[in-house]
C-alpha positions as CSV (number, residue, x, y, z in Angstrom):
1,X,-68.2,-113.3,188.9
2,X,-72.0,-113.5,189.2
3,X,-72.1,-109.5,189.6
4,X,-70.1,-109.0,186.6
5,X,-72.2,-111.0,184.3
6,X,-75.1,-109.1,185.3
7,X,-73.6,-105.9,184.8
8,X,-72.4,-107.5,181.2
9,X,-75.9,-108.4,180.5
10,X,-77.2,-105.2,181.7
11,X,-74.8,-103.4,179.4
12,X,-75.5,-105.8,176.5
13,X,-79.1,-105.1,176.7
14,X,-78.7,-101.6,176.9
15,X,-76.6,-101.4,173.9
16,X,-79.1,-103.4,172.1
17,X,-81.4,-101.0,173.1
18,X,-79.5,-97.3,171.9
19,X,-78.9,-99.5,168.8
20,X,-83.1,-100.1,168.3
21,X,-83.9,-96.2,168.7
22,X,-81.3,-95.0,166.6
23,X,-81.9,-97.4,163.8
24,X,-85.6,-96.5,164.4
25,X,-85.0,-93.1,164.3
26,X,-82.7,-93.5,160.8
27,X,-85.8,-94.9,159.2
28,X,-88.3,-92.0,160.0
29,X,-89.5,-91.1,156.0
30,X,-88.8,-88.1,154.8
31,X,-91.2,-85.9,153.6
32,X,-91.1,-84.2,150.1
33,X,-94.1,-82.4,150.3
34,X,-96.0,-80.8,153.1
35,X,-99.7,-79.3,152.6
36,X,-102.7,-78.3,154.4
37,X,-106.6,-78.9,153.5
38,X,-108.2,-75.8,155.5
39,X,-112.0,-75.8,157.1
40,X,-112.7,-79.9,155.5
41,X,-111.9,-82.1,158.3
42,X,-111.4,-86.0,156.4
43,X,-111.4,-89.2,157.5
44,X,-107.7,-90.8,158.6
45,X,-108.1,-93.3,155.8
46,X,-108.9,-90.5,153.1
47,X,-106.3,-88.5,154.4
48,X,-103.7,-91.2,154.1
49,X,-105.1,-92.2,150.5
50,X,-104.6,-88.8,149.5
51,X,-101.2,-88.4,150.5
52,X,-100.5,-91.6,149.0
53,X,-102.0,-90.9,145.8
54,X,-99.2,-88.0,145.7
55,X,-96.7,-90.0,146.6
56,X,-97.2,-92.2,144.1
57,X,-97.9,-89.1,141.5
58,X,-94.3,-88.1,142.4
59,X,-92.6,-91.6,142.1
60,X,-91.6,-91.6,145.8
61,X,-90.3,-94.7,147.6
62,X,-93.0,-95.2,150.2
63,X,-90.4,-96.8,152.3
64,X,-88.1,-94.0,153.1
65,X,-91.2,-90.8,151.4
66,X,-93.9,-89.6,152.3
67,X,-96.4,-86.5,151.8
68,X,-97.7,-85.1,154.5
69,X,-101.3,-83.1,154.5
70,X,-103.1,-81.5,157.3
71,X,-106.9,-82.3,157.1
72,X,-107.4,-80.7,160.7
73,X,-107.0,-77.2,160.5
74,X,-109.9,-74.7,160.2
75,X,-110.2,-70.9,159.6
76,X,-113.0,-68.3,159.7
77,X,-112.1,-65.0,158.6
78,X,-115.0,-63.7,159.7
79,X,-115.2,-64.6,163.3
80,X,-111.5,-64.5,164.0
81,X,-112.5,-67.1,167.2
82,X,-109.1,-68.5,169.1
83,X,-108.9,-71.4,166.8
84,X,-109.0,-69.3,163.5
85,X,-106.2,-66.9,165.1
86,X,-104.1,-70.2,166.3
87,X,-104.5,-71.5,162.8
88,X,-103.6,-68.4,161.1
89,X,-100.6,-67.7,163.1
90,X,-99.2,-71.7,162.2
91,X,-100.4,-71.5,158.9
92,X,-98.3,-68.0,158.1
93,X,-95.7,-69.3,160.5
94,X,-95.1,-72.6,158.1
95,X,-95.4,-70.9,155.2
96,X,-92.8,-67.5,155.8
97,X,-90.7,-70.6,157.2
98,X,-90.5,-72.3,154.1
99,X,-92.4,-75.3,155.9
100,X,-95.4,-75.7,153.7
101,X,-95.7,-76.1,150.1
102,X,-99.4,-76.1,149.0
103,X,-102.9,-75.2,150.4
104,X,-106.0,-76.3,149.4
105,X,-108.5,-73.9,150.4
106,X,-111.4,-71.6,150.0
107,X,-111.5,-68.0,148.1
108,X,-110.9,-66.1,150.9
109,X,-108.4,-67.5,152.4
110,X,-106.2,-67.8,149.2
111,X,-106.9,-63.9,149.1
112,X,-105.8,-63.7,152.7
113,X,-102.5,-65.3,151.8
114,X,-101.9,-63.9,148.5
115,X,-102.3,-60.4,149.9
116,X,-99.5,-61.3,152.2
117,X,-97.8,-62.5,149.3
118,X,-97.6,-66.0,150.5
119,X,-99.1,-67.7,147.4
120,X,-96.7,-68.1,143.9
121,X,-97.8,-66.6,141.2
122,X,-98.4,-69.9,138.7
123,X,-97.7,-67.7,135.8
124,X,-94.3,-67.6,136.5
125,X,-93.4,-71.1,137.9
126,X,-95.0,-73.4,135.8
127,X,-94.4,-74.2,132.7
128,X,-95.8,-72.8,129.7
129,X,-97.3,-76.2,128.7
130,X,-99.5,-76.5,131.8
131,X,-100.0,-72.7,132.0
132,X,-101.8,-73.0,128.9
133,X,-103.6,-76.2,129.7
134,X,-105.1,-74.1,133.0
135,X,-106.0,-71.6,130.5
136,X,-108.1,-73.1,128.5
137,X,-109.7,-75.2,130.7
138,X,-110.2,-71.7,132.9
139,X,-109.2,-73.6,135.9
140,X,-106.4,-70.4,137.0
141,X,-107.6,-68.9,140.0
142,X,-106.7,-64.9,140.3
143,X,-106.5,-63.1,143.0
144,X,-108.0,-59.4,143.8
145,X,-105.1,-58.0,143.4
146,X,-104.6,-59.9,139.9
147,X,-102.4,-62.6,140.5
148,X,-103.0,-66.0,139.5
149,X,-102.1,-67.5,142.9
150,X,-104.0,-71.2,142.4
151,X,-106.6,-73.7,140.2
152,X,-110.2,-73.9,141.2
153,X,-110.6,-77.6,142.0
154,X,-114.8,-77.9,142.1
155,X,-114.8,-79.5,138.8
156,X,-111.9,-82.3,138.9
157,X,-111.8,-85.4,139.9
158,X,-109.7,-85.0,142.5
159,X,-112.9,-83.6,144.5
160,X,-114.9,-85.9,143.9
161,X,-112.7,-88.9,144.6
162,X,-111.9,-87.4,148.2
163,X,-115.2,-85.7,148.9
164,X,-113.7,-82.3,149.6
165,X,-116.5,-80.4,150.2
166,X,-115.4,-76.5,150.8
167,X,-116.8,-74.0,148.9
168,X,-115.0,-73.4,145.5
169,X,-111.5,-74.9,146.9
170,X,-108.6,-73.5,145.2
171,X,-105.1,-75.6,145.2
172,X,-102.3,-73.1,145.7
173,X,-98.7,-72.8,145.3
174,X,-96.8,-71.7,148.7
175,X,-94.8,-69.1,147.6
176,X,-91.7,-69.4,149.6
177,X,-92.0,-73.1,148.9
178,X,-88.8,-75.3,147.8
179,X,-90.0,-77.8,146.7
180,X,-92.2,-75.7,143.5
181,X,-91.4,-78.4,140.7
182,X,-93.2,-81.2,143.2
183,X,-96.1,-78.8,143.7
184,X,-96.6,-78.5,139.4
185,X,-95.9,-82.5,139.2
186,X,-99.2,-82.7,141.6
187,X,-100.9,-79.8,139.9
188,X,-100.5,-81.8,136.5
189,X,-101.3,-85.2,138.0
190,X,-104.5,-83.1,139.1
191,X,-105.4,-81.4,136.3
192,X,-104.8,-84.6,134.5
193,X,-107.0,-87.5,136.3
């Protein structure tokens, strides 16, 4: 009798147990937006405030949302080292794979992207209404090869609140991205602030 408790104890417990990692597992967020922040490394905290500031751009339920941005990443074109050519190969990787939906970055790497085709062209996925708004305020970034693949960020307040510090960082548009209409809702709340 004293066996068979055990073994019903043991069994209760381990029960108890699948029943705490799959309800753990059901309540992992979901992200509705992915994004990377090249060659600026930023502090946790930052890093979390910024993705929270989208989230809350978006209306997300920071119970079961969130945003997820990569502050870790760097790149140097010019020195093609083994972390630029690890980088590079994720980076094109998430984005062919429809796992990334903006960038915030410098010049040339935007160029690097858009002459991959990588990058959406903003003229024909946003709307008119902010269209013109980037416009006027001549915050459209264009590309070499003519495209207007981003918006120049230096003079918003979204720099300055965050301290991004990269030269001339541009806010681009994934181009294989699903999730385009959540890119322009953070693209306006940007523009906007």
């Amino acid at each position: 009798m004293k066996k068979n408790k055990k073994w019903l104890i043991v069994l209760v417990v381990f029960v108890i147990l699948c029943f705490i990692i799959w309800k753990k597992d059901r309540m992992q967020k979901v992200v509705i937006l992915d994004g990377v922040l090249m060659n600026q490394f930023l502090k946790t905290e930052v890093t979390e405030q910024i993705e929270a500031d989208m989230l809350a751009a978006l209306g997300g339920d920071s119970k079961k949302e969130e945003v997820y941005l990569d502050a870790a990443m760097s790149i140097d074109l010019e020195a093609q080292d083994p972390d630029t050519v690890t980088n590079l190969g994720k980076i094109t990787t998430y984005v062919f794979g429809k796992e990334l939906d903006f960038m915030i970055v410098e010049p040339e790497i935007a160029e690097h992207y858009a002459n991959l085709n990588g990058l959406a062209d903003l003229q024909e996925v946003l709307s008119e209404e902010l269209t013109e708004e980037l416009t006027e305020r001549d915050l459209l970034y264009e590309s070499e090869s003519g495209i207007e693949c981003g918006i120049h960020l230096e003079e918003t307040t979204f720099v300055k609140k965050y301290g991004i510090e990269i030269d001339d960082p541009v806010f681009c548009m994934v181009n294989n991205s699903e999730k385009k209409e959540k890119v322009e809702q953070i693209i306006s709340w940007i523009v906007s602030r």
